[in-house]
N, CA, C and O of each residue as an XYZ file, in Angstrom:
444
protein
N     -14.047    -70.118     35.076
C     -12.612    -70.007     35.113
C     -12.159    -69.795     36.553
O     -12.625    -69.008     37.377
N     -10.918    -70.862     36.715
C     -10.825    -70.163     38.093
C      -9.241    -70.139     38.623
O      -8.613    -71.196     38.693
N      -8.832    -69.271     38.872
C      -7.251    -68.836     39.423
C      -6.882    -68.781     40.555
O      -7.486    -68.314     41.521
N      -5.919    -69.229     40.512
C      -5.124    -68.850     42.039
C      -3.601    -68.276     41.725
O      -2.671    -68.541     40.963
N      -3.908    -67.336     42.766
C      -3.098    -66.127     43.032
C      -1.943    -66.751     44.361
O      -2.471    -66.851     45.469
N      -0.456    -67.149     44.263
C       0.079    -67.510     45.126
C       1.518    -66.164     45.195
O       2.339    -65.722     44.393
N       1.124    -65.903     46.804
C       2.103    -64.620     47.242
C       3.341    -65.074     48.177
O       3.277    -65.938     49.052
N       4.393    -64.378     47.845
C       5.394    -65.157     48.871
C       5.936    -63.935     49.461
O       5.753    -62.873     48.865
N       6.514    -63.958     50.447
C       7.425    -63.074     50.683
C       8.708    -63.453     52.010
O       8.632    -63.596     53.230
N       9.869    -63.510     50.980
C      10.850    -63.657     51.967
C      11.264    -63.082     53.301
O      12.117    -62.199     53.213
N      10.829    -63.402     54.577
C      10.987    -62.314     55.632
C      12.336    -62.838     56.714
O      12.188    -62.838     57.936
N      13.491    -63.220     56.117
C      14.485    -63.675     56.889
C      15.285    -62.477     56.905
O      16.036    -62.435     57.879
N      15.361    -61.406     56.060
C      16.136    -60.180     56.482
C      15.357    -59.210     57.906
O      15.887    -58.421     58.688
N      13.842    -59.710     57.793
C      12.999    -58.890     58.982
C      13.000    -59.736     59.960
O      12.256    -59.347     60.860
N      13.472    -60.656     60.165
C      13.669    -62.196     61.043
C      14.979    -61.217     61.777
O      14.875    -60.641     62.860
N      15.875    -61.210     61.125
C      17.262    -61.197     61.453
C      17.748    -60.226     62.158
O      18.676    -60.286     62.964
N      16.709    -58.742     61.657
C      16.838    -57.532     62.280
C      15.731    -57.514     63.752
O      15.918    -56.915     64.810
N      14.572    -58.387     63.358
C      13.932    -58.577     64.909
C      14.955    -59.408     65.806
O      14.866    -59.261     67.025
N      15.774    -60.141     65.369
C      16.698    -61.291     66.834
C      17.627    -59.928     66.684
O      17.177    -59.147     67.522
N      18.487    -59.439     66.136
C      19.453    -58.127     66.442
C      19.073    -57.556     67.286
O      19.796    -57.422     68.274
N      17.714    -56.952     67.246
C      17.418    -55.912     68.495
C      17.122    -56.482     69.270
O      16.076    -55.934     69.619
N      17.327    -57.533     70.083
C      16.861    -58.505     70.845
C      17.997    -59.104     71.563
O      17.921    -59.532     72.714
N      19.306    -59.117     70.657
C      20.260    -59.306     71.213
C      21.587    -58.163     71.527
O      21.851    -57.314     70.675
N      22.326    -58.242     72.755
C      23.198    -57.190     73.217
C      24.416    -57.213     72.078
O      24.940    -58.323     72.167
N      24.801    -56.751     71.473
C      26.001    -56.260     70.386
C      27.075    -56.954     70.915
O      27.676    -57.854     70.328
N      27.288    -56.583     71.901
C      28.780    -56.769     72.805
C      28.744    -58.162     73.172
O      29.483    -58.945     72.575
N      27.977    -58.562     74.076
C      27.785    -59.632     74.790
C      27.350    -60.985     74.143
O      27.695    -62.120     74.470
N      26.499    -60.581     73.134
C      25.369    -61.958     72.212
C      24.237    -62.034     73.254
O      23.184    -62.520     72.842
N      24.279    -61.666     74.428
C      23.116    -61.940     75.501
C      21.875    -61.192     74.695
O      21.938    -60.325     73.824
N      20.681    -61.860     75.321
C      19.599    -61.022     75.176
C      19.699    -59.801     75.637
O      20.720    -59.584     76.290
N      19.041    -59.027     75.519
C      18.857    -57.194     76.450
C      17.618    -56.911     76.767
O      16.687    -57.686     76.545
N      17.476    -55.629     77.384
C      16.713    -55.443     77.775
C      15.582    -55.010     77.251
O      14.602    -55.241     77.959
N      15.319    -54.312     75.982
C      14.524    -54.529     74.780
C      13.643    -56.198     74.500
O      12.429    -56.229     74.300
N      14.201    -57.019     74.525
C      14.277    -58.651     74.556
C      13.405    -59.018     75.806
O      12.504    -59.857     75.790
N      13.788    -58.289     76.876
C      13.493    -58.761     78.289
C      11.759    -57.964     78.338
O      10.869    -58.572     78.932
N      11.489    -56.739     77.730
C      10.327    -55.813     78.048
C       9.394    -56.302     77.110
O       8.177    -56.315     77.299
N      10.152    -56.832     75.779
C       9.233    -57.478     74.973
C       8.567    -58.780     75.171
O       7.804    -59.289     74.349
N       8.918    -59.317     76.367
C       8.773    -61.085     76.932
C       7.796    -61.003     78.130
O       7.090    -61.963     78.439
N       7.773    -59.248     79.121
C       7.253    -59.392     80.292
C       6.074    -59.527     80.330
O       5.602    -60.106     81.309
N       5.142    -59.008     79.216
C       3.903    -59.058     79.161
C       3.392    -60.865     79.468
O       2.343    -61.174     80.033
N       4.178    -61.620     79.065
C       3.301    -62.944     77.995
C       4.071    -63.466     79.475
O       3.853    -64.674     79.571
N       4.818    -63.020     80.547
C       4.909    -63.769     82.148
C       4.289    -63.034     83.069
O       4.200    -63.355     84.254
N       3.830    -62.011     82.565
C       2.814    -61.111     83.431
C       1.293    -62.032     83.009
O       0.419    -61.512     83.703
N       0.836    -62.855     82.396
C      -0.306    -63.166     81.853
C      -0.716    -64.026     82.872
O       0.163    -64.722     83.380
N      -2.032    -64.145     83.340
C      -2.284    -64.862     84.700
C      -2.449    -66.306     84.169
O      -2.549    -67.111     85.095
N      -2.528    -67.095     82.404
C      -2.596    -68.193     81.859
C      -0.972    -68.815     81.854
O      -0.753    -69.986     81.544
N       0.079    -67.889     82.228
C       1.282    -68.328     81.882
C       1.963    -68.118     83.220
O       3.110    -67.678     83.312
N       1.227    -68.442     84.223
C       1.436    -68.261     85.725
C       2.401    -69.475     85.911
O       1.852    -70.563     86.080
N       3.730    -69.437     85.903
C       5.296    -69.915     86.283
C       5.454    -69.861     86.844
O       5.365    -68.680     87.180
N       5.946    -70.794     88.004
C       7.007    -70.490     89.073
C       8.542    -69.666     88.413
O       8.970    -69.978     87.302
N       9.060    -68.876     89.066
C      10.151    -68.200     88.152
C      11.331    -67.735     89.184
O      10.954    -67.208     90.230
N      12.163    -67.830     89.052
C      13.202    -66.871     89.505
C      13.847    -66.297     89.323
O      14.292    -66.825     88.304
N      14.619    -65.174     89.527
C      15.005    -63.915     89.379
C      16.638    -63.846     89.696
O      16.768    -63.920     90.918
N      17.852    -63.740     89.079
C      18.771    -63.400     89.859
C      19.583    -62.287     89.259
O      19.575    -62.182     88.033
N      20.306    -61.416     90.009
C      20.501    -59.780     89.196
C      21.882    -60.130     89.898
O      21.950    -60.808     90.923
N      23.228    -59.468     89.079
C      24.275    -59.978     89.140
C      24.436    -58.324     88.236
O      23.826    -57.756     87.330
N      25.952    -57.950     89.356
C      26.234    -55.978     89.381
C      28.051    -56.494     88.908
O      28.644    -57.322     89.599
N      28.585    -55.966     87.899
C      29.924    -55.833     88.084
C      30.539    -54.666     88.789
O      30.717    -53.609     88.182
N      30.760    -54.763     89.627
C      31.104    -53.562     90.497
C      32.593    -53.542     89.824
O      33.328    -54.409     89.351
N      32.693    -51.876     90.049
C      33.823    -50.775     89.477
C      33.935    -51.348     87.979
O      34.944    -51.601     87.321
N      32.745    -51.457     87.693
C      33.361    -51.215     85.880
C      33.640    -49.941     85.369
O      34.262    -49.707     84.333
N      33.019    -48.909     86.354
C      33.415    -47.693     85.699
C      35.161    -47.283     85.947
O      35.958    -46.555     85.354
N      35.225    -48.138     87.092
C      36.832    -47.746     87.215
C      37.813    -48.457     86.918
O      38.982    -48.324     87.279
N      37.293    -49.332     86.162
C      38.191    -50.368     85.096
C      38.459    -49.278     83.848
O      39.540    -48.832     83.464
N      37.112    -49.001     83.345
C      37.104    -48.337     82.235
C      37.925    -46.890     82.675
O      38.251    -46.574     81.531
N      38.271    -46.211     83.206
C      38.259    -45.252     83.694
C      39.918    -45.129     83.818
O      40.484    -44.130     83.375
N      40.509    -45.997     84.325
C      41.840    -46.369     84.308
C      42.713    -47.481     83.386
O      43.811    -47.235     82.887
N      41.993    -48.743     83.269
C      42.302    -49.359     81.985
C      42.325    -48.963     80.625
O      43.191    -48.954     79.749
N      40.708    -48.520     80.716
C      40.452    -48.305     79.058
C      38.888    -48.871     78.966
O      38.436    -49.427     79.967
N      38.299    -48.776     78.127
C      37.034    -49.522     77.417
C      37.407    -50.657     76.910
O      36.533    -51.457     77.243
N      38.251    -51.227     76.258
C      38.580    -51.556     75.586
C      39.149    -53.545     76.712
O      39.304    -54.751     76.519
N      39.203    -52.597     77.669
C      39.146    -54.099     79.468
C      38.213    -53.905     79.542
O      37.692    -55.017     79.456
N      37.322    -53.073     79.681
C      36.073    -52.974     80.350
C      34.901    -53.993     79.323
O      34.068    -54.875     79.532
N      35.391    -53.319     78.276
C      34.494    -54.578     77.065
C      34.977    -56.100     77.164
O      34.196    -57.049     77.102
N      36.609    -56.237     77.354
C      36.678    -57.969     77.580
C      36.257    -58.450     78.998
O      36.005    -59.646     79.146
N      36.155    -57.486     80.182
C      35.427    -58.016     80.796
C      33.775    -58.765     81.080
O      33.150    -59.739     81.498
N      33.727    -57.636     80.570
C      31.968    -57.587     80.029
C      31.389    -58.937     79.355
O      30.415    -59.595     79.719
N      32.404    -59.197     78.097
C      32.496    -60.612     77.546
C      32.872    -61.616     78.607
O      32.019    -62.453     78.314
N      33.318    -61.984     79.306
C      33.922    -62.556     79.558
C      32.980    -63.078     81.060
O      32.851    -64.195     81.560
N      32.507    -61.916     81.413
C      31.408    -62.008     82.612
C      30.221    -62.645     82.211
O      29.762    -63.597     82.841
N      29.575    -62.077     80.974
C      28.719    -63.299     79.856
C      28.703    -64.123     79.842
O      27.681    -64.754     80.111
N      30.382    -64.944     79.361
C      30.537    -66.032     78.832
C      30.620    -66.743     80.207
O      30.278    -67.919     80.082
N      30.886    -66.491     81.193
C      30.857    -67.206     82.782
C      29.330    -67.549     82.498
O      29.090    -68.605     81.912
N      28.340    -66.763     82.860
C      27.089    -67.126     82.978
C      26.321    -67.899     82.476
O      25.435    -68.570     83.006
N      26.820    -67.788     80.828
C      26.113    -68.719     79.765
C      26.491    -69.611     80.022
O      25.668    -70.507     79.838
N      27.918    -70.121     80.614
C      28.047    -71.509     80.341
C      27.490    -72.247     81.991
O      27.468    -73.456     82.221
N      27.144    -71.317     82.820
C      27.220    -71.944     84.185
C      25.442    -72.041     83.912
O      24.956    -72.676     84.847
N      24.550    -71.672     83.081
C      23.316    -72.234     82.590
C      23.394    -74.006     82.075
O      24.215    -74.581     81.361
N      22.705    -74.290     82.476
C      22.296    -75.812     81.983
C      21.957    -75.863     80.880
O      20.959    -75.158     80.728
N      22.436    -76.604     79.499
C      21.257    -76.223     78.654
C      20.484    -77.284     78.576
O      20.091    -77.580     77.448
N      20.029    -78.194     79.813
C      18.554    -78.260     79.862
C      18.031    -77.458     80.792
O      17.085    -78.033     81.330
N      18.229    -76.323     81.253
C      17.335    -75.701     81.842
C      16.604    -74.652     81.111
O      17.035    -74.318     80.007
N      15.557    -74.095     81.591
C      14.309    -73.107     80.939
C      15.034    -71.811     82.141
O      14.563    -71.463     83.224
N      16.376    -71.297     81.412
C      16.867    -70.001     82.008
C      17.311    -69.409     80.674
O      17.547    -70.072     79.664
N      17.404    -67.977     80.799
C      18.419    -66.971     79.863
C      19.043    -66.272     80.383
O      18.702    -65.972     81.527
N      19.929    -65.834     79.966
C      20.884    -64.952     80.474
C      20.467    -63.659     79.659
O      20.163    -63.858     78.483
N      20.410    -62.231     80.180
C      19.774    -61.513     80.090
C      21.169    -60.326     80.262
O      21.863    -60.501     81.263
N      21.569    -59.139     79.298
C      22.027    -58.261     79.938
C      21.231    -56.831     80.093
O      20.902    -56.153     79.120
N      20.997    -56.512     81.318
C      19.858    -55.526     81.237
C      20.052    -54.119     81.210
O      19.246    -53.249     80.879
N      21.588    -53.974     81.719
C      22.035    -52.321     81.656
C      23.701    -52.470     81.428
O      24.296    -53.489     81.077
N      24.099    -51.550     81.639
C      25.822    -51.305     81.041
C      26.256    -52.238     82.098
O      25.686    -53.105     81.436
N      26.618    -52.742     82.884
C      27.052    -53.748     83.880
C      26.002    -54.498     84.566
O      26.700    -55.040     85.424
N      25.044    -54.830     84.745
C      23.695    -55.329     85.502
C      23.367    -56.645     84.127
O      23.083    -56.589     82.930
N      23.577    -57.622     85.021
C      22.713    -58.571     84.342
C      21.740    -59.683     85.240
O      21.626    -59.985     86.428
N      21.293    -59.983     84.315
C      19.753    -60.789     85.022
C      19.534    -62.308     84.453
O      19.494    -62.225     83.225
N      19.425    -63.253     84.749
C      18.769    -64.717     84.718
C      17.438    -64.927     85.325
O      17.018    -64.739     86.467
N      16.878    -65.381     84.210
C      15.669    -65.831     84.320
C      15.345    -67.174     84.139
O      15.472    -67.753     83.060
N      14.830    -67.810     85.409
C      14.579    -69.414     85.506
C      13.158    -69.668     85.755
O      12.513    -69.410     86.771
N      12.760    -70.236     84.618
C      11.273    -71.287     84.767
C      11.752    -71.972     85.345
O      12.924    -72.208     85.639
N      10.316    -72.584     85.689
C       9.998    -73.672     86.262
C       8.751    -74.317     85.516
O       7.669    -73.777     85.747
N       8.762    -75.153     84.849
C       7.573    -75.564     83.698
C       6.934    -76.794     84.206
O       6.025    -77.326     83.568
């Protein structure tokens, strides 16, 4: 006699909550969670890339927020995003990255 045992398991709710923490709330950008979870596998001497780096500061967001409100400080924030994402190629091997409360980062292969 002989059986087979077939197991399934739906994992698109554990899909959905791994890209969430991966992505910034505010922005849709990746974060920095996203970014620490990726460095290992470009730290690997088999996945040796040419790469570049560019770090981009909104200066006086605290004094937007501070005198505006949060509430500018968050449509800026968006809005500083949405500059970046779209000034990406999408044929290029870059992401847009937000890495701290105003600090964001692009990351460009070279493949």
């Amino acid at each position: 006699m002989q059986a087979v045992l077939l197991v399934s398991r739906d994992i698109t709710s554990s899909k959905r909550a791994e890209e969430l923490s991966y992505r910034d709330k505010l922005t849709g950008l990746y974060n920095r969670n996203y970014m620490e979870s990726k460095s290992g596998y470009f730290a690997q001497k088999e996945a040796d890339y040419p790469a570049s780096l560019i770090m981009a500061d909104c200066n006086y967001l605290k004094r937007t927020n501070d005198t505006l409100g949060h509430e500018y400080g968050d449509l800026l924030l968006k809005r500083i995003s949405r500059i970046i994402q779209e000034s990406i190629p999408e044929t290029a091997m870059a992401m847009a990255i937000r890495a701290g409360g105003d600090e964001f980062l692009i990351v460009c292969l070279q493949l």
